[in-house]
Biopython code that builds the backbone (N, CA, C, O; Angstrom):
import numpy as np
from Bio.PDB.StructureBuilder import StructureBuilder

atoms = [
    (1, "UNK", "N", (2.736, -156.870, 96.474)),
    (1, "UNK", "CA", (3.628, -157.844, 97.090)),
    (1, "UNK", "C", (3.473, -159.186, 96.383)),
    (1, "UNK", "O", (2.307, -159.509, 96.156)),
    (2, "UNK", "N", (4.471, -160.064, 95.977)),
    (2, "UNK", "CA", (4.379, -161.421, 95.640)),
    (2, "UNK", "C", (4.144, -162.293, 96.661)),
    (2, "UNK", "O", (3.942, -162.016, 97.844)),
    (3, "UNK", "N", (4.179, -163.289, 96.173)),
    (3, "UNK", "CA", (3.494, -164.430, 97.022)),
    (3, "UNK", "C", (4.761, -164.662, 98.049)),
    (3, "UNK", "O", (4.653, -164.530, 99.268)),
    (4, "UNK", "N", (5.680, -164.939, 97.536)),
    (4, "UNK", "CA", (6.888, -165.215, 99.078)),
    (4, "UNK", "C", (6.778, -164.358, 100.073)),
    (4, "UNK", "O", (6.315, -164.739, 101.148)),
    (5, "UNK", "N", (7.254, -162.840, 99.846)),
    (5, "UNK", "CA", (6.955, -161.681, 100.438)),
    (5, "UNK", "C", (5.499, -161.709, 101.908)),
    (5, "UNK", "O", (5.593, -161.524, 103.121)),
    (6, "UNK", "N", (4.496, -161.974, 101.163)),
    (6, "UNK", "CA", (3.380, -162.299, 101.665)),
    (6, "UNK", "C", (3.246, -162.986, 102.738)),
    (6, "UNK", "O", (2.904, -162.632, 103.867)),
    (7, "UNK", "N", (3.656, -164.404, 102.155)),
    (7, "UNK", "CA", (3.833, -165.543, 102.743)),
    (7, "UNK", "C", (4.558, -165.683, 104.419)),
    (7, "UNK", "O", (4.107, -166.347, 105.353)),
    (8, "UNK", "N", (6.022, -164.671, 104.400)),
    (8, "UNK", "CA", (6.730, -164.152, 104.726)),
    (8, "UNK", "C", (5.812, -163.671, 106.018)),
    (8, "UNK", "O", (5.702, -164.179, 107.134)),
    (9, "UNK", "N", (5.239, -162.580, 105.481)),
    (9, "UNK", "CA", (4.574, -161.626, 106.349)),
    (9, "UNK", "C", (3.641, -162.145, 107.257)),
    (9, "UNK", "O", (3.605, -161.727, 108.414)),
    (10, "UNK", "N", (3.099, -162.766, 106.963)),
    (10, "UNK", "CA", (1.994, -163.690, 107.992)),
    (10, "UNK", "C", (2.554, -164.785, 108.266)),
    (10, "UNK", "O", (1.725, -165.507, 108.820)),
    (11, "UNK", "N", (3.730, -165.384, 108.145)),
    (11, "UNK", "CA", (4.248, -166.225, 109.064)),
    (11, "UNK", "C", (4.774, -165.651, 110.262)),
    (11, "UNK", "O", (5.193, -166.224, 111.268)),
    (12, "UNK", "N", (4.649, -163.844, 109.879)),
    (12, "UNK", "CA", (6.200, -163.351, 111.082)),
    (12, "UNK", "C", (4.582, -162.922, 112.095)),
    (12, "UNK", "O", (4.514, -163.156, 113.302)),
    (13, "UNK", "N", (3.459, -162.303, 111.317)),
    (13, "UNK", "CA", (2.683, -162.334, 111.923)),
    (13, "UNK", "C", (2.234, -163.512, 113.042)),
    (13, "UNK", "O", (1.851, -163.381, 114.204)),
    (14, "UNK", "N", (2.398, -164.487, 112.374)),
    (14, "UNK", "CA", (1.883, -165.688, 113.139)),
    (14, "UNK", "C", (2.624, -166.026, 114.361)),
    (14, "UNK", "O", (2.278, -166.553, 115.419)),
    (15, "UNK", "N", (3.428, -165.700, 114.043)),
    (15, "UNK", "CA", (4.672, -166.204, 115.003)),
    (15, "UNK", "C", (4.944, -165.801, 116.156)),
    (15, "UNK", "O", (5.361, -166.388, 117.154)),
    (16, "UNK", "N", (4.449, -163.838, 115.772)),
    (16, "UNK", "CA", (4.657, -162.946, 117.168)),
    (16, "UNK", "C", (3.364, -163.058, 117.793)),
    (16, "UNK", "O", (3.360, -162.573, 118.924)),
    (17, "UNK", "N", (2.099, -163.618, 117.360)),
    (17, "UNK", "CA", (1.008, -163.743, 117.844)),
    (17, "UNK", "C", (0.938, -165.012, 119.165)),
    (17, "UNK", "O", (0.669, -164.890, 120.360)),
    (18, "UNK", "N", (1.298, -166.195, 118.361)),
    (18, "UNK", "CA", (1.760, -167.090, 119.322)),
    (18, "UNK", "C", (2.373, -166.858, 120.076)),
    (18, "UNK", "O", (1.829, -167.062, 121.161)),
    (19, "UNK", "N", (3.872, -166.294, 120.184)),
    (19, "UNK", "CA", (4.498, -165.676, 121.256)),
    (19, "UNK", "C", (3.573, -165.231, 122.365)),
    (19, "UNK", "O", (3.331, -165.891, 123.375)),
    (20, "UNK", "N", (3.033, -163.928, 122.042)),
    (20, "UNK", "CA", (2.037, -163.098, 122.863)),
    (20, "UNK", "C", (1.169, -164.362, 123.649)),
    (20, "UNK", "O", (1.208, -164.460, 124.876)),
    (21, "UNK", "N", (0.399, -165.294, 122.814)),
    (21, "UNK", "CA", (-0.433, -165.583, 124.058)),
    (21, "UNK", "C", (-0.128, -166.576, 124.631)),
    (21, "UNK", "O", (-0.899, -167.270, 125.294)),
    (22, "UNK", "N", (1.609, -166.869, 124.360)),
    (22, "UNK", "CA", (1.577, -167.855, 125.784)),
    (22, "UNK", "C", (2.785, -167.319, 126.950)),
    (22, "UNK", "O", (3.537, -167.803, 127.797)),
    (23, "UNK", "N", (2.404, -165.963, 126.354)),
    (23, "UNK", "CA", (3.039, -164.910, 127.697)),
    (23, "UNK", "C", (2.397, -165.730, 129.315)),
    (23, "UNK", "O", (1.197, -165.995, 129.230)),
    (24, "UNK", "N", (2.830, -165.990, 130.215)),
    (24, "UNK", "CA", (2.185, -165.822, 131.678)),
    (24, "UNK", "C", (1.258, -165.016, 132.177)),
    (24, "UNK", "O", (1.311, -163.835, 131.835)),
    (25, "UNK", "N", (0.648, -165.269, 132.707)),
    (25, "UNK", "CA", (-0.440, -164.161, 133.247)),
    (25, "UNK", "C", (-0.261, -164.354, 134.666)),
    (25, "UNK", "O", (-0.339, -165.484, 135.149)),
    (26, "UNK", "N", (0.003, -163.207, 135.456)),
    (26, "UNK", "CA", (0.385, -163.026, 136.579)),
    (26, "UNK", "C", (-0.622, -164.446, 137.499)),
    (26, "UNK", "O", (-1.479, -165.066, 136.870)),
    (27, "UNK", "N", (-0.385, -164.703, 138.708)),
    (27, "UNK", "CA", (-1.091, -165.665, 139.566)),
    (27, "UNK", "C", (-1.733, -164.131, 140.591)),
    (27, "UNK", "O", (-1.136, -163.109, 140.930)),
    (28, "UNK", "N", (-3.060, -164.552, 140.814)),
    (28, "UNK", "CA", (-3.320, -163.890, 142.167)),
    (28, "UNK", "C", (-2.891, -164.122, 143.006)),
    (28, "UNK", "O", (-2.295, -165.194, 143.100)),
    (29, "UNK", "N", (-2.953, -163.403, 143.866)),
    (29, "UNK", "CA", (-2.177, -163.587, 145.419)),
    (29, "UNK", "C", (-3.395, -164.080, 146.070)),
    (29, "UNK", "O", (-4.513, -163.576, 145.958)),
    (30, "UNK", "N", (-3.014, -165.308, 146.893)),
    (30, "UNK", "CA", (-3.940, -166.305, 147.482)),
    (30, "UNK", "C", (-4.349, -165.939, 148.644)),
    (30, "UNK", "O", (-3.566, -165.106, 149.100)),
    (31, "UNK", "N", (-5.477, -166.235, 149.566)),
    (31, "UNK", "CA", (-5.780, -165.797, 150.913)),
    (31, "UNK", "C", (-5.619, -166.669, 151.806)),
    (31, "UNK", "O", (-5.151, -167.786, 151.585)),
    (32, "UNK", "N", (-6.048, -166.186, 153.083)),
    (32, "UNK", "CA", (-5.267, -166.763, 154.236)),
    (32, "UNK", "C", (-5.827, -168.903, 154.223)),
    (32, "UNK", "O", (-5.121, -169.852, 154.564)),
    (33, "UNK", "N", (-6.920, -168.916, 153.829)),
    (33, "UNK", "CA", (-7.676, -170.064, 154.015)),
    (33, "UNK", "C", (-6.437, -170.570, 152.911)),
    (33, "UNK", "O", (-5.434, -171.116, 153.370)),
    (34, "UNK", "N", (-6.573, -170.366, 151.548)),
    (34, "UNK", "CA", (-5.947, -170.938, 150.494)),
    (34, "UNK", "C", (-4.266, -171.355, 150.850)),
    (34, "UNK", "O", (-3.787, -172.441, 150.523)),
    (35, "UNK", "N", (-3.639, -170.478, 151.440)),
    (35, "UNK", "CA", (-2.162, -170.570, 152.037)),
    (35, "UNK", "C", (-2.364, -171.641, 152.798)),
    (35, "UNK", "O", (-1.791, -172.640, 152.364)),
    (36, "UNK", "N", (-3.077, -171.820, 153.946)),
    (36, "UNK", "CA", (-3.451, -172.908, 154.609)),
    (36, "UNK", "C", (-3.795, -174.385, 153.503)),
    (36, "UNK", "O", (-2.829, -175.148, 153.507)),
    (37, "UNK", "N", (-4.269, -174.580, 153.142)),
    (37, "UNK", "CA", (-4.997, -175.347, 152.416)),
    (37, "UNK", "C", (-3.528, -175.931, 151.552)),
    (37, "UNK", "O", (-3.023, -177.039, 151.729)),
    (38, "UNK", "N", (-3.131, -175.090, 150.796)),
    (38, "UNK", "CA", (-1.637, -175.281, 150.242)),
    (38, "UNK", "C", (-0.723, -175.957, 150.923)),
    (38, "UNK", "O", (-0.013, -176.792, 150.362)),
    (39, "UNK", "N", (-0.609, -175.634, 152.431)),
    (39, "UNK", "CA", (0.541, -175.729, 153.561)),
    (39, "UNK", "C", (-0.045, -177.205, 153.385)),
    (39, "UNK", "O", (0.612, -178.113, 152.875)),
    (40, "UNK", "N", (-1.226, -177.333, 153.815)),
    (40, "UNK", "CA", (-1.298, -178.764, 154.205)),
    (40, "UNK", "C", (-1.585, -179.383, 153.014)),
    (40, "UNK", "O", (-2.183, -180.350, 153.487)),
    (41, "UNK", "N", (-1.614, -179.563, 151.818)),
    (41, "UNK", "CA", (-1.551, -180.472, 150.418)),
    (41, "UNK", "C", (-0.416, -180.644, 150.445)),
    (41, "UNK", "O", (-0.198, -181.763, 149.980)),
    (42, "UNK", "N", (1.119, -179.815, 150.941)),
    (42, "UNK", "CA", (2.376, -180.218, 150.867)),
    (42, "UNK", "C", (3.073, -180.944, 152.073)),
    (42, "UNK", "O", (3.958, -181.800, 152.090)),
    (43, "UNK", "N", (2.330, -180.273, 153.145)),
    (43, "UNK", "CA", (2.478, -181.579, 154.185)),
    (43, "UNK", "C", (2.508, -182.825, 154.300)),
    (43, "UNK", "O", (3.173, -183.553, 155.037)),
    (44, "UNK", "N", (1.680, -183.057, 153.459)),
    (44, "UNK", "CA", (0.373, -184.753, 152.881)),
    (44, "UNK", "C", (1.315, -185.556, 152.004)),
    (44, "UNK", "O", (1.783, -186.694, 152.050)),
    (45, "UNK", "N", (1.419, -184.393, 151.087)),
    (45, "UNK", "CA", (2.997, -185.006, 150.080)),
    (45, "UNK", "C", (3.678, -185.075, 150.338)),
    (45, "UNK", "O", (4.221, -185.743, 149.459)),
    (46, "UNK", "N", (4.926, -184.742, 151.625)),
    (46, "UNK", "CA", (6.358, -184.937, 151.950)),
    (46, "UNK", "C", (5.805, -186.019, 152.559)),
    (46, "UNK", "O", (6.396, -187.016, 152.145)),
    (47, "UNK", "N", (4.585, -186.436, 153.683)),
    (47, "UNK", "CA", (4.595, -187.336, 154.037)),
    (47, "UNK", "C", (5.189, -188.622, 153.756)),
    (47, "UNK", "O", (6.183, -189.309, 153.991)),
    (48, "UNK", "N", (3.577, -188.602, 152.848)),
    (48, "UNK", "CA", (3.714, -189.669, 151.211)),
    (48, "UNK", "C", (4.737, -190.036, 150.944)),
    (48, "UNK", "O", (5.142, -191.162, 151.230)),
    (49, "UNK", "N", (5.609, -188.881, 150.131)),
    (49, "UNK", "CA", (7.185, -189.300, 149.571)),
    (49, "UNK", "C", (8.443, -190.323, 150.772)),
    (49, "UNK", "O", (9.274, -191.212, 150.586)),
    (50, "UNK", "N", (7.943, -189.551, 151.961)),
    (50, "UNK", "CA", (8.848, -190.139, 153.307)),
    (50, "UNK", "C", (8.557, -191.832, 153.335)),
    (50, "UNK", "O", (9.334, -192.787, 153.314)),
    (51, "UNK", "N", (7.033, -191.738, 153.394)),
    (51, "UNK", "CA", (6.721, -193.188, 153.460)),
    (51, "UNK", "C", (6.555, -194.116, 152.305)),
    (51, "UNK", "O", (6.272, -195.313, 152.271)),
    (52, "UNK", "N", (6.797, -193.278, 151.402)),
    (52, "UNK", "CA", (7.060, -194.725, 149.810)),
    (52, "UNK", "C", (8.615, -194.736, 150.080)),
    (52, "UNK", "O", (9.112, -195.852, 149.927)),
    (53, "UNK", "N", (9.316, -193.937, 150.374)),
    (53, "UNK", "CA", (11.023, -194.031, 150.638)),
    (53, "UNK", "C", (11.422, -195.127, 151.331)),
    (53, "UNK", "O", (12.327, -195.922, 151.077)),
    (54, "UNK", "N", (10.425, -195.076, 152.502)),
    (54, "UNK", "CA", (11.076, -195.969, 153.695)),
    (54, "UNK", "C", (10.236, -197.560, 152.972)),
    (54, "UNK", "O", (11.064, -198.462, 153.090)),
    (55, "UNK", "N", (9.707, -197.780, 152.706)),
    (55, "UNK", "CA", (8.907, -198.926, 151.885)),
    (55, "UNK", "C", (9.785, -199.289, 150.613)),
    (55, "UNK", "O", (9.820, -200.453, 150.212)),
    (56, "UNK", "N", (10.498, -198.270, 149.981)),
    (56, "UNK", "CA", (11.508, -198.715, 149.026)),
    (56, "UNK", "C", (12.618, -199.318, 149.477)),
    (56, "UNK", "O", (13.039, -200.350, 148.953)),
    (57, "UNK", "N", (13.287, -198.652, 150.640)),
    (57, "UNK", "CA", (14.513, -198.917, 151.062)),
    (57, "UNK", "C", (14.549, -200.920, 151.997)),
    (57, "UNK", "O", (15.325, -201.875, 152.039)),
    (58, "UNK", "N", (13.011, -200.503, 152.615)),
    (58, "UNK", "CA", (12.881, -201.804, 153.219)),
    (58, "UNK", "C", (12.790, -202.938, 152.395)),
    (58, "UNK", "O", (13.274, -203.999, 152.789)),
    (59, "UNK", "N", (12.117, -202.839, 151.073)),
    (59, "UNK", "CA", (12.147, -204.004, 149.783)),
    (59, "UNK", "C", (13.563, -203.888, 149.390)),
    (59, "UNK", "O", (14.265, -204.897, 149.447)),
    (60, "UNK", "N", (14.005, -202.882, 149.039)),
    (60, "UNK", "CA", (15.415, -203.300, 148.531)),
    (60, "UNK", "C", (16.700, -203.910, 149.766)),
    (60, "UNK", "O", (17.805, -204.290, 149.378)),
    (61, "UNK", "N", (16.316, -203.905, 151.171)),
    (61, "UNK", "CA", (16.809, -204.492, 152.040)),
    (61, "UNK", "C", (16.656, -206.055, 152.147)),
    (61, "UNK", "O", (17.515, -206.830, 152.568)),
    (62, "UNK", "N", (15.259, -206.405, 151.635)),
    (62, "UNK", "CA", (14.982, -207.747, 151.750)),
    (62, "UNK", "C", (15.350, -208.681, 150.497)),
    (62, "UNK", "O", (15.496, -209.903, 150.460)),
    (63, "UNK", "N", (15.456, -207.689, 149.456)),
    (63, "UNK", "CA", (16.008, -208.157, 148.312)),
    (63, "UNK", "C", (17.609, -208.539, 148.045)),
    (63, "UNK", "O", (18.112, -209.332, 147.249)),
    (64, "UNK", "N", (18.187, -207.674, 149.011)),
    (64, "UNK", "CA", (19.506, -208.138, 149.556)),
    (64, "UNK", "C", (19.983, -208.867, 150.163)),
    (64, "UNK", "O", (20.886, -209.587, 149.735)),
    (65, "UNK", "N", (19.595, -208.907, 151.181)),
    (65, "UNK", "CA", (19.445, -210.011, 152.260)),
    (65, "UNK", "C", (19.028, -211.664, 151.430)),
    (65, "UNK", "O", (19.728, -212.672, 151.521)),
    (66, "UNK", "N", (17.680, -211.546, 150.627)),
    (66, "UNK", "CA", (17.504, -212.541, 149.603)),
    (66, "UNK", "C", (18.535, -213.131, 148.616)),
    (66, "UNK", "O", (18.607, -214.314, 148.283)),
    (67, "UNK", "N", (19.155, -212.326, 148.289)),
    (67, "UNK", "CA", (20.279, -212.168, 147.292)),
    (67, "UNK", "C", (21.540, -213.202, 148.367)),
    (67, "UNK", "O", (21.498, -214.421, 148.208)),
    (68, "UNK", "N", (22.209, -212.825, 149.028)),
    (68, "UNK", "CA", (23.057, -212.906, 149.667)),
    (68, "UNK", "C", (22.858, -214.570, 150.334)),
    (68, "UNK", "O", (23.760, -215.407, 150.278)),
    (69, "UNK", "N", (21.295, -214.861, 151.049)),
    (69, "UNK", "CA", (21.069, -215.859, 151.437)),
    (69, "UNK", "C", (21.217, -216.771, 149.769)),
    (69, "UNK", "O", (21.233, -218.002, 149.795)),
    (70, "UNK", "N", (21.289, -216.224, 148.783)),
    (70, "UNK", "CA", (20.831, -217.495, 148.129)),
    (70, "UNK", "C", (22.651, -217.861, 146.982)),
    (70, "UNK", "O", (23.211, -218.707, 146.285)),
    (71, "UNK", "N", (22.747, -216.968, 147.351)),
    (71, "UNK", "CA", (24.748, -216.702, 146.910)),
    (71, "UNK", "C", (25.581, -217.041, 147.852)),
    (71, "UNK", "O", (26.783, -216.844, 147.673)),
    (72, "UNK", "N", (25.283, -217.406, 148.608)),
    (72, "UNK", "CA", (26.117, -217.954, 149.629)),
    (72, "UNK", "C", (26.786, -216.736, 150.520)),
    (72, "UNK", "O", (27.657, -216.945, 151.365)),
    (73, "UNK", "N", (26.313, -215.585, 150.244)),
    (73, "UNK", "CA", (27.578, -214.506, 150.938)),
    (73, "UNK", "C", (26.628, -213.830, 152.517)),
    (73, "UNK", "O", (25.432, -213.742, 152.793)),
    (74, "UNK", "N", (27.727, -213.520, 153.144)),
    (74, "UNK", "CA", (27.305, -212.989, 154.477)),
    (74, "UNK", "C", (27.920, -213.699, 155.480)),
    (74, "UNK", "O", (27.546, -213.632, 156.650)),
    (75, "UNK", "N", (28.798, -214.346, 155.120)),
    (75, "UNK", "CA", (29.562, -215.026, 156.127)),
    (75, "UNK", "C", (29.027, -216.976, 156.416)),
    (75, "UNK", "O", (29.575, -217.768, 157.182)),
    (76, "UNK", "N", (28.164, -217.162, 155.755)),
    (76, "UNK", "CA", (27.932, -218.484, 155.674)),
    (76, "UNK", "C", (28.192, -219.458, 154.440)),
    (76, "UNK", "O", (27.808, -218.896, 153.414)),
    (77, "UNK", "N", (28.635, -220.538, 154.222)),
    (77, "UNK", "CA", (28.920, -221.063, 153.229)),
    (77, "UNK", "C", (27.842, -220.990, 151.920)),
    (77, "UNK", "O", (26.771, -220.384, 151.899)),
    (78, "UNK", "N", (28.290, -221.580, 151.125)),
    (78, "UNK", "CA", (26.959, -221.384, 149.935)),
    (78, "UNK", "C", (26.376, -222.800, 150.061)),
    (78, "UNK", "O", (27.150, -223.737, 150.254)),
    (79, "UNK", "N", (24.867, -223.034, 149.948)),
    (79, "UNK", "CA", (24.347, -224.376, 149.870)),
    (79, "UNK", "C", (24.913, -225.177, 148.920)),
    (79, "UNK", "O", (25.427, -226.254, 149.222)),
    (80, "UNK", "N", (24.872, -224.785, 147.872)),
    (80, "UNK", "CA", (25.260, -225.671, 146.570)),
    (80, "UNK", "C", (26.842, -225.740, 146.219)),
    (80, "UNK", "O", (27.585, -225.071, 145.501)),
    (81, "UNK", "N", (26.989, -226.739, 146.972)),
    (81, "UNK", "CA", (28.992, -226.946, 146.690)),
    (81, "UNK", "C", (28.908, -227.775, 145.303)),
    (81, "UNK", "O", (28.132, -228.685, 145.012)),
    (82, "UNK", "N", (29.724, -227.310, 144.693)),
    (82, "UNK", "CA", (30.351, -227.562, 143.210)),
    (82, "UNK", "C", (30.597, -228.566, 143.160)),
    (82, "UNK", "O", (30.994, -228.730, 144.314)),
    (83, "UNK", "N", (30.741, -229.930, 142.471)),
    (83, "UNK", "CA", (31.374, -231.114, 143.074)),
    (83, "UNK", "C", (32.609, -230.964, 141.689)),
    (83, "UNK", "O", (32.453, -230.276, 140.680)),
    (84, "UNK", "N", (33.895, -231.882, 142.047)),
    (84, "UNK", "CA", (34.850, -231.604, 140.882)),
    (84, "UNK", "C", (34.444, -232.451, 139.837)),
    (84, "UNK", "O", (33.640, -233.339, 140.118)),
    (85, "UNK", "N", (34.804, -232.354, 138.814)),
    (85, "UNK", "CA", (34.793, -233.014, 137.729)),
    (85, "UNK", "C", (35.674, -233.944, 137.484)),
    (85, "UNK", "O", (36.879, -233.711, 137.389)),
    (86, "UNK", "N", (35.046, -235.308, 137.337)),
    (86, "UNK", "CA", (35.646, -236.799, 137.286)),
    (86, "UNK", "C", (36.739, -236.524, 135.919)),
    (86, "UNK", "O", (36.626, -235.975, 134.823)),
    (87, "UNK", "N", (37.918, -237.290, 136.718)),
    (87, "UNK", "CA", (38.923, -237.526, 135.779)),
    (87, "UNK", "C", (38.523, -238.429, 134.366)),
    (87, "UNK", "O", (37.648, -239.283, 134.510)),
    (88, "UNK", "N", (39.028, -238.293, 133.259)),
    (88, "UNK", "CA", (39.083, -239.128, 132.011)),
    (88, "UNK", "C", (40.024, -240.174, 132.004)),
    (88, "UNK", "O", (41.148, -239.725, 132.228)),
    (89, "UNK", "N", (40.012, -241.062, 131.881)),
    (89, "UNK", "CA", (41.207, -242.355, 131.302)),
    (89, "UNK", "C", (41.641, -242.395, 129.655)),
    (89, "UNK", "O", (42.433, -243.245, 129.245)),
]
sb = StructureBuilder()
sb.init_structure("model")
sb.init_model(0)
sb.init_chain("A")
sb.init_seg("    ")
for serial, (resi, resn, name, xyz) in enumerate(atoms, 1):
    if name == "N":
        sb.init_residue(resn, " ", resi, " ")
    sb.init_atom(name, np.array(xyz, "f"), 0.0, 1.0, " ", f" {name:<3s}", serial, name[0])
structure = sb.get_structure()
């Protein structure tokens, strides 16, 4: 065999080898303690997620409200009235 040929051959080698070992390997099936244990690590986390949600929504409420007080909008005038610009002669 020449060198390409070769070359060839142990790349295809290489290639189906890698394949193979990052096949999956089945998971065991977990027991009753572990199912438990699981249940409640995901409990803990929806929590979590519920209560950074409601902590997001409440900053971006106050950030609005901030916004609005300082733009004049919400039904109250704006502090800073424009004054017109003096005529030229």
């Amino acid at each position: 065999m020449n060198r390409g040929t070769l070359f060839a051959a142990v790349t295809l080698a290489f290639a189906l080898g890698a394949g193979l070992a990052q096949a999956k390997i089945p998971v065991a099936p977990m027991d009753d303690a572990a199912k438990a244990k699981a249940e409640e690590a995901k409990a803990k986390a929806a929590a979590g997620a519920k209560k950074e949600a409601e902590d997001l929504a409440k900053a971006q409420d106050r950030v609005v409200e901030r916004y609005k007080k300082e733009h004049g909008m919400g039904g109250a005038p704006a502090a800073k009235a424009v004054k017109p610009a003096a005529a030229k002669k």
